[in-house]
KOLMARNU-24757 format. One line per 10 residues: number of its first residue (from 1); their letters; for each residue z, x, y of C-alpha. Coordinates in nm, 3 decimals. Layout:
// KOLMARNU-24757
NUM> a> Z X Y; ...
This chain:
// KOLMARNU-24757
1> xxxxxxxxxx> 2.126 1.226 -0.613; 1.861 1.514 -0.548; 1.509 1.447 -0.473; 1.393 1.504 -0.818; 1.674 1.280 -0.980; 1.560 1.008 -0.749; 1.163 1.015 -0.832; 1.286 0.993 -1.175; 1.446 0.681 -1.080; 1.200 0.507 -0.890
11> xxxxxxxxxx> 0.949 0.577 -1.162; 1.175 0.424 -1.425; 1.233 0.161 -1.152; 0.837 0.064 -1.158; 0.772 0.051 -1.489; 1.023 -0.159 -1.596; 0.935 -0.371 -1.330; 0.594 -0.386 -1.435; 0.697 -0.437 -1.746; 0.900 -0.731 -1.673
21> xxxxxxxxxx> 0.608 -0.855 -1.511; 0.345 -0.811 -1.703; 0.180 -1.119 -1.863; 0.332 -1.326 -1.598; 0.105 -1.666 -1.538; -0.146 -1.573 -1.274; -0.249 -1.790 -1.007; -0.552 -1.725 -0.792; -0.531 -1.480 -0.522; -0.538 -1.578 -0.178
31> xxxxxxxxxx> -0.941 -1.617 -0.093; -1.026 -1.529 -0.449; -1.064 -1.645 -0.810; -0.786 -1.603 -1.147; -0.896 -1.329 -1.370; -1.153 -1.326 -1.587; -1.060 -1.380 -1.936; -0.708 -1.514 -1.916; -0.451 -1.255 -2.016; -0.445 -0.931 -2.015
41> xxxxxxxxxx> -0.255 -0.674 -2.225; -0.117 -0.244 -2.175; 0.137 -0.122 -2.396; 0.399 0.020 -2.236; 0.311 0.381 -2.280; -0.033 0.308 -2.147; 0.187 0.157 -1.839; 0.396 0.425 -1.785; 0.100 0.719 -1.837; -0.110 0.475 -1.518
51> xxxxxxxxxx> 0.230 0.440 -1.322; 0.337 0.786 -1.315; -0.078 0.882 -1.270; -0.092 0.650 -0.974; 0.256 0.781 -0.837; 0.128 1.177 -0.887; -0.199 1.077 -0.703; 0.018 0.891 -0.433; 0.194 1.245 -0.369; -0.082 1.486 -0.363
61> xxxxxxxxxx> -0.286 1.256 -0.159; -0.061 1.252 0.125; 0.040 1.625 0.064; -0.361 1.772 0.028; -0.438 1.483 0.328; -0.158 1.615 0.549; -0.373 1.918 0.682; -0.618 1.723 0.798; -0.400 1.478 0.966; -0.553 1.387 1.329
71> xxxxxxxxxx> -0.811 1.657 1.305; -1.094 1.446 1.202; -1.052 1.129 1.482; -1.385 0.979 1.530; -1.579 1.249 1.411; -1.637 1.428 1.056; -1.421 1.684 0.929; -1.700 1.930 0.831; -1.712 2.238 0.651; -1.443 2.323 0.346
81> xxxxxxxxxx> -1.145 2.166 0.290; -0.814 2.347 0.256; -0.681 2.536 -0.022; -0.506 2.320 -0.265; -0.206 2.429 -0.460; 0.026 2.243 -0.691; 0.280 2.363 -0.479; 0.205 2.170 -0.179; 0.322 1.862 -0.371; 0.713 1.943 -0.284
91> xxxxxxxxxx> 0.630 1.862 0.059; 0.514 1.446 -0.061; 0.926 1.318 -0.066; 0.924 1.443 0.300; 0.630 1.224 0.408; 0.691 0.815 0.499; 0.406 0.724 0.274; 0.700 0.806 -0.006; 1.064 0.758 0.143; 1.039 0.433 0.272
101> xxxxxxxxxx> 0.885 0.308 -0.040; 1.194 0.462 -0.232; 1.454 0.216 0.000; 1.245 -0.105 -0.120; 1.231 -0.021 -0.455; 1.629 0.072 -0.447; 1.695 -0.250 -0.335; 1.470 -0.444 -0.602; 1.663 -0.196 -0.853; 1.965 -0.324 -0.676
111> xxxxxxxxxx> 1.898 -0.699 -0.638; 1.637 -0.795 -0.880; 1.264 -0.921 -0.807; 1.341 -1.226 -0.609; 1.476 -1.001 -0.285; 1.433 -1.122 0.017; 1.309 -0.964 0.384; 1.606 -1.028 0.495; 1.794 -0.778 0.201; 1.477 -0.528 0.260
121> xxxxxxxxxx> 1.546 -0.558 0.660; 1.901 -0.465 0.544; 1.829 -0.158 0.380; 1.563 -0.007 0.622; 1.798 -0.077 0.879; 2.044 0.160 0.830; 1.827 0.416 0.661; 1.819 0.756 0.864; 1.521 0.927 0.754; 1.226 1.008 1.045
131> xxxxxxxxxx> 1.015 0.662 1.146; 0.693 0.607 1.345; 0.509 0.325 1.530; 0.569 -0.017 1.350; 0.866 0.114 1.123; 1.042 0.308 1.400; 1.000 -0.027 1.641; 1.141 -0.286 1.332; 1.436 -0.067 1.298; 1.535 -0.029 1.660
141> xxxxxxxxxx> 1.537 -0.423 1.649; 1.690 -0.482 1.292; 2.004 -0.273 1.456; 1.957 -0.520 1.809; 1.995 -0.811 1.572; 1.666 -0.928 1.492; 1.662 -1.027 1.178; 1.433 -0.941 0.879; 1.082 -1.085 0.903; 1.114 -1.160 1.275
151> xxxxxxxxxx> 1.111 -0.748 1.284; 0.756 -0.724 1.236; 0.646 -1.017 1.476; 0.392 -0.931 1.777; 0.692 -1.121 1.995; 0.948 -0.811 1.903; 0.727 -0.579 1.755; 0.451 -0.433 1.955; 0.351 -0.192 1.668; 0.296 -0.555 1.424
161> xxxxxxxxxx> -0.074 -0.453 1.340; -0.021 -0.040 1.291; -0.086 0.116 0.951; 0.289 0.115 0.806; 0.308 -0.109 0.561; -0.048 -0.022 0.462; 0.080 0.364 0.358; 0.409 0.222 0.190; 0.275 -0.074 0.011; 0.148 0.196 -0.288
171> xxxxxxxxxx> 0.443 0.123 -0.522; 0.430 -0.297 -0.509; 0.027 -0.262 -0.637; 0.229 -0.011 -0.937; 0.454 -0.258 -1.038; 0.167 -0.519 -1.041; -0.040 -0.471 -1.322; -0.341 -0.692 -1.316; -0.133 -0.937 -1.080; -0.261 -0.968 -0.718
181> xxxxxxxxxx> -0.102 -1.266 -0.677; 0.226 -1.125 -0.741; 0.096 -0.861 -0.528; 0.057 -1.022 -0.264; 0.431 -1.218 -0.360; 0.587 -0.899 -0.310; 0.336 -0.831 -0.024; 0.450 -1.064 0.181; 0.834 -1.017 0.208; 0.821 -0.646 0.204
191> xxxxxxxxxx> 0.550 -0.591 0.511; 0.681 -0.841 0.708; 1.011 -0.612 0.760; 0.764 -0.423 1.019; 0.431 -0.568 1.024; 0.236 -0.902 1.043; -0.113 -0.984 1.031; -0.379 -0.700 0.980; -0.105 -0.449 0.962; 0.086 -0.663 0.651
201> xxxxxxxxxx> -0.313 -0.739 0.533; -0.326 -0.341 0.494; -0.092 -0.352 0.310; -0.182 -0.658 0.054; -0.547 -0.465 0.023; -0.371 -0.138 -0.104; -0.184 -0.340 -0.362; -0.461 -0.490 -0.473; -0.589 -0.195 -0.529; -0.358 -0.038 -0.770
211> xxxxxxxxxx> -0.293 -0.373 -0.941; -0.722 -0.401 -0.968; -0.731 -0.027 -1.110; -0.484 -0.106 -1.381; -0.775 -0.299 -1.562; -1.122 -0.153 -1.397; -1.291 0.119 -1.358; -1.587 0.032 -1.114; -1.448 0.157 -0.797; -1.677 -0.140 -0.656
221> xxxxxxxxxx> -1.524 -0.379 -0.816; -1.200 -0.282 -0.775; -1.241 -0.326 -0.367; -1.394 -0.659 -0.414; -1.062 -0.766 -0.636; -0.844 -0.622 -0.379; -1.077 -0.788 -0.085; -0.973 -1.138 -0.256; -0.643 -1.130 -0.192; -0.696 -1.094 0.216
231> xxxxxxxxxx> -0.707 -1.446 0.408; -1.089 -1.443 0.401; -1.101 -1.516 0.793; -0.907 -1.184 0.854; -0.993 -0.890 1.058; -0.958 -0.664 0.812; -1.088 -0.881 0.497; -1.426 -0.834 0.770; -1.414 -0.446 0.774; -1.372 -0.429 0.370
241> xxxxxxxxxx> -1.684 -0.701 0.404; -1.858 -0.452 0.627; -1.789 -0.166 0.402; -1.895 -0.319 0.072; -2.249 -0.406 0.238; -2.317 -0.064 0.407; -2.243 0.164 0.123; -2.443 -0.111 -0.097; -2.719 -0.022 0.147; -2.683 0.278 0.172
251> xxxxxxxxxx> -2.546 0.428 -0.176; -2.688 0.812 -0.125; -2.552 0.857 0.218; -2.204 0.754 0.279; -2.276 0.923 0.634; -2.450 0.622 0.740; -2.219 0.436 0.643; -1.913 0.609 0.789; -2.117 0.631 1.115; -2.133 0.224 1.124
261> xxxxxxxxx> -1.778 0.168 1.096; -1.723 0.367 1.333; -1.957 0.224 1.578; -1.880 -0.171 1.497; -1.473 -0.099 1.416; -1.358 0.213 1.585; -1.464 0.118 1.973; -1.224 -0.148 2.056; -0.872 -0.099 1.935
């Protein structure tokens, strides 16, 4: 299967997941309240156009953010910003953000919705493609025998709070329309394959996003639905706290605000 068969795939893949799933009962997400207004309704075209939008934006994101990658570490990136081209979206199915992704939603293809860790562990185990920090550390021990869930535990896994689930956790929020809860579901035995506490809460909060954005607009309101679905005691729920207040402070200068993460967050790692 070429690269261009396979998106194909995985985008069929997510909508009929999302499909499947939409007007599932919805339960309150963790820390937060059900959903205004009971059910909620897309037809499936409008599904499909916000899947494959949210997919597209997933790929030139990571391709137009690649030149910029560890140039801008504790400081601003001033001045212009690259050249885009449409072009420079071939290079997305060679970044992690995507590939890894594509394994879990094979194996939900493969097995169906109620997959476990342990069948996501089995897959990213003997997958051969280039892996980093949390996900190169939980593969090195799912092929030493630690099993699936244990592979992202501090006790193993040194990497447990690093950003990987947080930049592969894109397509669970696109099969989730309106449905943090399930978000979170689906969170929760994916992320744990490589991460556990903030790093899997990265992860949750980028979900929440895309499931949010399949029903609002306000890009303030669709950080305080995602923000519900952290464990409300949580390091990171505290940062997403942090930024909601300084950019409501400060609304004409996100500067200032940038400037105060970095100074509370950014000097003890």
């Amino acid at each position: 299967m070429n690269r261009r068969t396979a998106f194909g795939v995985m985008l069929g893949v997510l909508v009929a997941i999302g499909a499947a799933l939409q007007g599932a009962p919805q339960a309150a997400p963790q820390g937060g309240a059900p959903p205004a207004g009971g059910e909620r309704h897309l037809t499936r075209a409008a599904l499909e156009d916000k899947v494959r939008g949210g997919w597209a934006g997933q790929m030139i994101g990571v391709s137009y953010g690649q030149e910029t990658e560890f140039k801008a570490m504790g400081k601003i990136l001033e001045g212009p910003l690259p050249a885009w081209s449409p072009d420079l979206v071939e290079r997305a199915l060679d970044q992690d953000d995507l590939y890894v992704e594509m394994t879990f939603m094979e194996v939900i293809q493969r097995l169906g919705l109620e997959a476990t860790t342990q069948d996501y562990g089995e897959a990213f185990k003997s997958s051969q493609y280039m892996l980093w920090h949390a996900n190169a550390a939980a593969r090195r021990l799912l092929n030493r025998g630690v099993p699936g869930g244990m592979s992202g535990d501090p006790k193993y896994n040194i990497h447990a709070n690093d950003i990987d689930f947080q930049i592969e956790a894109d397509f669970i929020g696109l099969m989730t329309p309106g449905l943090p809860q399930a978000a979170n579901r689906f969170s929760d035995r994916v992320g744990r394959v490589m991460n556990y506490g903030d790093g899997l809460y990265g992860g949750m909060f980028v979900a929440g996003l895309y499931s949010a954005g399949y029903f609002e607009n306000d890009p303030r309101r669709v950080v305080e639905q995602a923000l519900a679905s952290l464990p409300p005691g949580s390091g990171y729920a505290a940062v997403i706290r942090d930024v909601l207040e300084w950019s409501r402070a400060n609304p004409d200068d996100w500067r200032k605000t940038w400037q105060q993460i970095e100074t509370k967050w950014n000097k003890d790692d």
